[in-house]
C-alpha positions in Angstrom: -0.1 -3.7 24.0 -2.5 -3.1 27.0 -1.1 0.3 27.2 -1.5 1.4 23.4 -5.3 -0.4 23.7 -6.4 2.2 26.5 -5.6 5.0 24.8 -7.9 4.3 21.9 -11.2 5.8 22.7 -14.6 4.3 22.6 -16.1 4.1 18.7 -12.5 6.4 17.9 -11.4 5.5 14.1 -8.1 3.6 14.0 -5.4 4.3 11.2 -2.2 1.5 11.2 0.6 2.2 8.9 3.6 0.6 8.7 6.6 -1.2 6.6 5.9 -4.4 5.1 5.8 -7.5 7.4 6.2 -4.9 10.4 2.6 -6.1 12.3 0.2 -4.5 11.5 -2.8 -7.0 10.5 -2.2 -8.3 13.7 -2.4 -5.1 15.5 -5.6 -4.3 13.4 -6.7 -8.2 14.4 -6.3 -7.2 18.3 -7.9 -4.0 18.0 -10.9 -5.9 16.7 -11.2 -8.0 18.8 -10.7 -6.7 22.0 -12.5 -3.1 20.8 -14.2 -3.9 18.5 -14.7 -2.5 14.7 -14.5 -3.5 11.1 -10.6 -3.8 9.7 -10.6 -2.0 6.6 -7.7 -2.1 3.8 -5.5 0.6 2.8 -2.9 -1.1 1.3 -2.9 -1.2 -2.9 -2.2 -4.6 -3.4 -4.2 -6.6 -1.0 -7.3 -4.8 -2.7 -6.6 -7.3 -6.1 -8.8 -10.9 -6.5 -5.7 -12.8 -7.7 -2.9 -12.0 -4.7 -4.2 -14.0 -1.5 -0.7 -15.2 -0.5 1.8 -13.0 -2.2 -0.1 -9.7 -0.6 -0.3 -11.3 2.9 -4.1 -11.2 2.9 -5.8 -11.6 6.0 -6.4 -15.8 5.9 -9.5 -17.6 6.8 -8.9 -17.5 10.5 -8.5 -14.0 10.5 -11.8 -13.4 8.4 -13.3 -15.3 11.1 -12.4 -13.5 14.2 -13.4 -9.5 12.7 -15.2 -8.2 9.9 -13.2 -7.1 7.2 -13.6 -4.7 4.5 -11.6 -3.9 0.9 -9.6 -6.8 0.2 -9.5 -9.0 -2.7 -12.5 -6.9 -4.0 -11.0 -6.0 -7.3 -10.6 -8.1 -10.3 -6.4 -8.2 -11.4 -7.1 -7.0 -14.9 -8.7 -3.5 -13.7 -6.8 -0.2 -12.9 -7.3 1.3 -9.2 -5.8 4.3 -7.9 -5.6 6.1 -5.0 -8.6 7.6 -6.1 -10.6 4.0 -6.2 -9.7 3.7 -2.8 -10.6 6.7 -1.5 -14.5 6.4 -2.9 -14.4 2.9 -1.7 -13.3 3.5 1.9 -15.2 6.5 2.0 -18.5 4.3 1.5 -16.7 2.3 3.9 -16.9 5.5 6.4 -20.6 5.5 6.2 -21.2 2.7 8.4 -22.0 2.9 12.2 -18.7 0.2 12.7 -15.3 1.7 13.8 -13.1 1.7 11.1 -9.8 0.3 11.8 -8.1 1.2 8.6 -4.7 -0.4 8.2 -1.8 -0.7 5.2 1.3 0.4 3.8 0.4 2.6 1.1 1.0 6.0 2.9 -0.4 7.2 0.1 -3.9 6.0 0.8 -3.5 7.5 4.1 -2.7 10.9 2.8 -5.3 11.1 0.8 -7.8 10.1 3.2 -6.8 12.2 6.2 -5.4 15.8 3.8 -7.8 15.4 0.7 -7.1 14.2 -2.4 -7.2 16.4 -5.4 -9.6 16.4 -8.1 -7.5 15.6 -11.2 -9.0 14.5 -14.8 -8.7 10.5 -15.6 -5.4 10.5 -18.1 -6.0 9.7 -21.7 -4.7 6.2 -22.6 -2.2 7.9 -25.3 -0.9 10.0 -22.8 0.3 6.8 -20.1 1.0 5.0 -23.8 3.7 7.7 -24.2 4.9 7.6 -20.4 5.8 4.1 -20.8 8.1 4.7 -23.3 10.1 7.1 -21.3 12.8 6.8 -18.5 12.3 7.9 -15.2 15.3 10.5 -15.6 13.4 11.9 -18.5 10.2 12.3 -16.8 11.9 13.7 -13.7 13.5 16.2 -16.7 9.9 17.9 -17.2 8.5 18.1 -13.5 8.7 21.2 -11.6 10.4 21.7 -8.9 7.8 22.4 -6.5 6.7 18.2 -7.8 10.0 16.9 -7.3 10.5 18.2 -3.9 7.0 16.5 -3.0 6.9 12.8 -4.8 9.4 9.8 -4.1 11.4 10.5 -7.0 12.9 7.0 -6.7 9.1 5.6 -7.2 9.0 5.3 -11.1 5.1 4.9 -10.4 5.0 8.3 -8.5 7.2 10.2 -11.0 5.2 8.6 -14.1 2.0 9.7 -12.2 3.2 13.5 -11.9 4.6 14.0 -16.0 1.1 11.9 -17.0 -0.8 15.0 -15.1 1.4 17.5 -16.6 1.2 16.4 -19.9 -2.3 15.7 -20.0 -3.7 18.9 -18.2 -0.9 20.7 -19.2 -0.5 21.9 -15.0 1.7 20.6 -12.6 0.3 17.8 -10.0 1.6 20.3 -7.6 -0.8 23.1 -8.2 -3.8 20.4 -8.5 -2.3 19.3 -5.2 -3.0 22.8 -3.8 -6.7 22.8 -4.5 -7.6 19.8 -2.7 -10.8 19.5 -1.0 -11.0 19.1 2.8 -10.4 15.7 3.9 -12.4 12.4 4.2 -11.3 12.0 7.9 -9.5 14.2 9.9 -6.2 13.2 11.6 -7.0 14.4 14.7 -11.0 12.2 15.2 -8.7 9.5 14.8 -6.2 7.3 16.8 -3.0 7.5 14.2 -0.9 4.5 14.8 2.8 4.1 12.4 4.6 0.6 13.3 8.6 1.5 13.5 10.9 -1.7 13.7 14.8 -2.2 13.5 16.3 -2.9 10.4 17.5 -6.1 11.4 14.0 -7.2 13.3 12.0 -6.0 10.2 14.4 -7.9 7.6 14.0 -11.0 9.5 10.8 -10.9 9.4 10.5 -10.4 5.1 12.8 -13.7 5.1 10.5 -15.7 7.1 7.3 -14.1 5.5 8.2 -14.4 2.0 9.2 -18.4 2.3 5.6 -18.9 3.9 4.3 -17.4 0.7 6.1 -19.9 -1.4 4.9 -22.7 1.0 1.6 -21.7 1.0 1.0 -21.3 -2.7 2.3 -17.8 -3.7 4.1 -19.6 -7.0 1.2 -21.0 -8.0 -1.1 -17.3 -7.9 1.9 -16.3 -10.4 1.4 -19.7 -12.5 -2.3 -19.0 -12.9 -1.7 -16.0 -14.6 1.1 -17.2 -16.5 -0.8 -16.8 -19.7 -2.2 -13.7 -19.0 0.3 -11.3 -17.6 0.6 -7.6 -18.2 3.2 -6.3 -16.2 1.8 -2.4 -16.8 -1.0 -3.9 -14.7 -1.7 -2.4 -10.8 -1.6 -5.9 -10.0 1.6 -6.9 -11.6 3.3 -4.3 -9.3 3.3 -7.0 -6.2 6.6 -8.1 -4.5 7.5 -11.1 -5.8 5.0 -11.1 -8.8 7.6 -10.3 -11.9 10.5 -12.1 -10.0 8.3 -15.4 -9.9 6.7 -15.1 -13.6 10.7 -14.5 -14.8 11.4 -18.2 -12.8 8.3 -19.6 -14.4 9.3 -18.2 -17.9 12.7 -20.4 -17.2 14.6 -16.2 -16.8 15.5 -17.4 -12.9 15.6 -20.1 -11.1 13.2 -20.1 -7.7 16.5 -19.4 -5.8 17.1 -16.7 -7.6 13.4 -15.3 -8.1 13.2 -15.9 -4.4 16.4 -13.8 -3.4 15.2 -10.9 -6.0 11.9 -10.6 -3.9 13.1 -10.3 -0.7 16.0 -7.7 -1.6 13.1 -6.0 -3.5 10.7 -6.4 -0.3 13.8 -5.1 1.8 13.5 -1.5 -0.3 9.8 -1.1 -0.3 10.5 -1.3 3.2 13.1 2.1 3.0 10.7 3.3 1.1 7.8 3.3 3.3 9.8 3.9 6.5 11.2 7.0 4.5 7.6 8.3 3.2 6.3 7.9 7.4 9.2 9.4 8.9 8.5 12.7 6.7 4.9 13.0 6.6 3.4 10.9 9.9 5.5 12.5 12.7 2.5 14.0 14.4 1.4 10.0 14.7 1.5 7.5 17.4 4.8 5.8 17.2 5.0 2.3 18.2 7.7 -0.2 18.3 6.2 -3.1 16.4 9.1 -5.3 17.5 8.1 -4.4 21.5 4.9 -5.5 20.5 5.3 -9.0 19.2 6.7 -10.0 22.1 
């Protein structure tokens, strides 16, 4: 830890990416405090007012210790995209404090250190229509230039990409391809991606999703029992659909709780996937070297 401290420089902007449950708040948390700066979110669920426990949130203690930016800031029944966050952070930016921006949405931190292009909001008719449709017959109408650049496994990511090329009637690729220069550049910063073993990192989604449920995750799911959209942003949090289907009498907690962590378990593919293709040129630490 000492070691990956040093080679941070003095006022240097800090990006943490990582899997889920891999670390990283408490690597932000460290930086903080020993360094000094203000932790800023870049993941897209931790952003929502409703999720303190089943996003992993930063908890009172931790909001004690550092100043932190981003989280909790948007109300559950509002839409925010990558684009949201990018405005936001950029704000963010605009302070004399270090940013130590940390997350899992590689996403986020693609768009803030490569640009993120300028594309028109999509009529509501248009996402109307994509909700109707299968992946498979989304991924049907991309390009290929598209499919070779979006998770094609993410239903979000492919729906994303046919919205844009229905509505604007070009490929997301070629808006891609006229992005403006980015927000922060890669190389001002000190670029930090958590790796773990599959084992370590699995371990840890057990143990982290059953001190959700102890501290209250259920009941953020109850209290919007009677308001749940699950097209929401904010309905898209692990463990959010699997706990409304147990309250709904669908599953029972055993079952919901199983469902979340298996789910949890492939966001975490996912993300290791996304950072091994697009974050080589970061940092690599070993986040299971690290809590020891």
């Amino acid at each position: 830890m000492q070691q990956l401290l040093e080679q941070i420089g003095s006022e240097q902007p800090v990006l943490i990416a990582g899997p889920t449950a891999s670390g990283k708040s408490s690597l932000a948390l460290k930086i903080a405090t020993q360094l000094g700066g203000v932790i800023v979110n870049a993941d897209a669920l931790q952003v929502f007012d409703c999720w303190q426990q089943l996003s992993a949130r930063p908890d009172a203690d931790e909001l004690a210790q550092a100043e932190h930016a981003l989280y909790g800031h948007v109300p559950y029944r509002e839409g925010y995209s990558t684009g949201h966050w990018l405005r936001d952070v950029s704000a963010q930016l605009k302070k004399p404090a270090r940013p130590i921006i940390v997350g899992g949405t590689g996403l986020n931190f693609t768009a803030l250190t490569q640009g993120l292009a300028d594309i028109p909001p999509i009529p509501p008719e248009v996402r109307a229509q994509a909700e109707q449709l299968s992946r498979d017959d989304m991924l049907a109408a991309l390009d290929p230039v598209t499919t070779d650049r979006i998770d094609t496994l993410n239903r979000a990511r492919v729906q994303r990409a046919w919205e844009v090329m229905t509505a604007t009637g070009r490929p997301i690729s070629t808006w891609q391809d006229e992005t403006p220069p980015p927000t922060l550049r890669r190389d001002t910063c000190m670029a930090i991606v958590m790796n773990a073993p599959v084992p370590w990192l699995d371990d840890r989604i057990i143990r982290r999703f059953d001190q959700m449920l102890e501290k209250g995750a259920l009941e953020e799911v109850r209290a919007l029992q009677n308001d749940w959209d699950i097209q929401r942003p904010s309905s898209k949090a692990i463990g959010g659909p699997e706990l409304m289907a147990h309250l709904n009498g669908e599953l029972s907690l055993a079952q919901a709780r199983e469902r979340s962590i298996i789910a949890s378990r492939q966001y975490a593919k996912r993300q290791r996937t996304w950072f091994r293709a697009r974050m080589k040129d970061w940092t690599q630490v070993s986040a299971d070297a690290l809590s020891n």
